[in-house]
C-alpha positions as CSV (number, residue, x, y, z in Angstrom):
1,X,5.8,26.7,145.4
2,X,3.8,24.2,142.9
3,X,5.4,23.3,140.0
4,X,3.7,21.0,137.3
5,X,5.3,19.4,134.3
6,X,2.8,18.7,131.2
7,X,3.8,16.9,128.3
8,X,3.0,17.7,124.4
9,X,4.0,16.2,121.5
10,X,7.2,18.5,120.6
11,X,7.8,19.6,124.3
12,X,6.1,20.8,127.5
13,X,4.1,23.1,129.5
14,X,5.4,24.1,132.6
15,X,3.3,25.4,135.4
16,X,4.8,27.6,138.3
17,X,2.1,29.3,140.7
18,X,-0.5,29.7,138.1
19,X,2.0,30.7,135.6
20,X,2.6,28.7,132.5
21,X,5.8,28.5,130.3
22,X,5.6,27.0,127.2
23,X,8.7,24.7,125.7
24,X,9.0,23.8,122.4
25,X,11.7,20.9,121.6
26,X,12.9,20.6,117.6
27,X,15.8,19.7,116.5
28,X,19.1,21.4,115.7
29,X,19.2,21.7,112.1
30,X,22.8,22.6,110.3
31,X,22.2,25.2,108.2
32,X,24.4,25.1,105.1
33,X,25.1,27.6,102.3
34,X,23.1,25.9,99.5
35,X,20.2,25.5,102.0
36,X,20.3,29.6,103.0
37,X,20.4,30.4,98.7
38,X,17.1,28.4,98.3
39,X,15.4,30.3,101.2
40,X,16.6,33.5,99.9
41,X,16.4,32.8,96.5
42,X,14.3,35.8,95.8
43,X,16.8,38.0,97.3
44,X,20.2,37.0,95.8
45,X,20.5,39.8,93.6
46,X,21.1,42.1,96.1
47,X,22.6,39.6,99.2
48,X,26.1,38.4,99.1
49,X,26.4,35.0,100.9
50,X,29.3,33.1,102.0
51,X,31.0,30.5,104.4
52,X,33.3,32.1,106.7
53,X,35.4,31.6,110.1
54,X,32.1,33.3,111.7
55,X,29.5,30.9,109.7
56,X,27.4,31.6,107.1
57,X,26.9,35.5,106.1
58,X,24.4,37.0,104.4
59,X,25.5,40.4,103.5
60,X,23.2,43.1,101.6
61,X,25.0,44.6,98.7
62,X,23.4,47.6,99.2
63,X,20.1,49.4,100.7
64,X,17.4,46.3,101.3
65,X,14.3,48.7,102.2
66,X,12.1,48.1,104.8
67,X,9.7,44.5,103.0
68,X,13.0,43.0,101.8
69,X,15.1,43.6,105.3
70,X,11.8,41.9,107.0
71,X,11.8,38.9,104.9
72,X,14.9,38.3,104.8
73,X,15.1,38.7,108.8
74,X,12.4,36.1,109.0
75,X,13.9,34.0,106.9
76,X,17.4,34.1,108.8
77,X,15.7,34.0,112.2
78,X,14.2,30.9,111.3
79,X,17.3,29.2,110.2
80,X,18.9,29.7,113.5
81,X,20.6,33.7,111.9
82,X,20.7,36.8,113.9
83,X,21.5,40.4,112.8
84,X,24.8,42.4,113.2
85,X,23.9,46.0,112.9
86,X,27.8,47.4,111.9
87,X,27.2,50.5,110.0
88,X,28.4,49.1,106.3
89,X,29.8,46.0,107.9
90,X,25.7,45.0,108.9
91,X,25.3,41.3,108.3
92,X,23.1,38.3,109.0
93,X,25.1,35.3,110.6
94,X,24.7,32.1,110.9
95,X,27.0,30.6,113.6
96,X,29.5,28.1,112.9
């Protein structure tokens, strides 16, 4: 089995038997409460956000549609979030 190892800048391409996997290195950022309200600043009037024992939740107050669910999404998948589907418990987390 060949194997190669190539360097980039913010990680590396790995080779296995013509196949390449692609590895992207950057650096864990702590996400903080002020830091998710200016990402979602066009959305706080209809997100509830808090710390809590879980991390940081982004609840929606109410029906988000489908644009505003999908931004919002983005947004928390980029800050490290993930989605809870929980009937009217549904929430965006960001672990602790």
């Amino acid at each position: 089995m060949e194997i190669r190892v190539t360097p980039k800048e913010d990680g590396a391409v790995v080779t296995v038997e013509g196949y390449e996997i692609e590895i992207t290195v950057r650096p864990k950022v702590k996400a903080t409460v002020e830091a998710v309200r200016r990402e979602l600043e066009e959305h706080l009037d209809v997100l509830e956000i808090a710390s809590t024992d879980e991390g940081i939740v982004v609840k929606p107050k109410g029906f988000l549609g489908k644009e505003k669910f999908a931004d919002i999404a983005a947004k928390m998948r980029s800050l490290g979030g993930e989605y809870i589907s929980a009937g009217k418990e549904s929430r965006f987390v960001i672990r602790a």
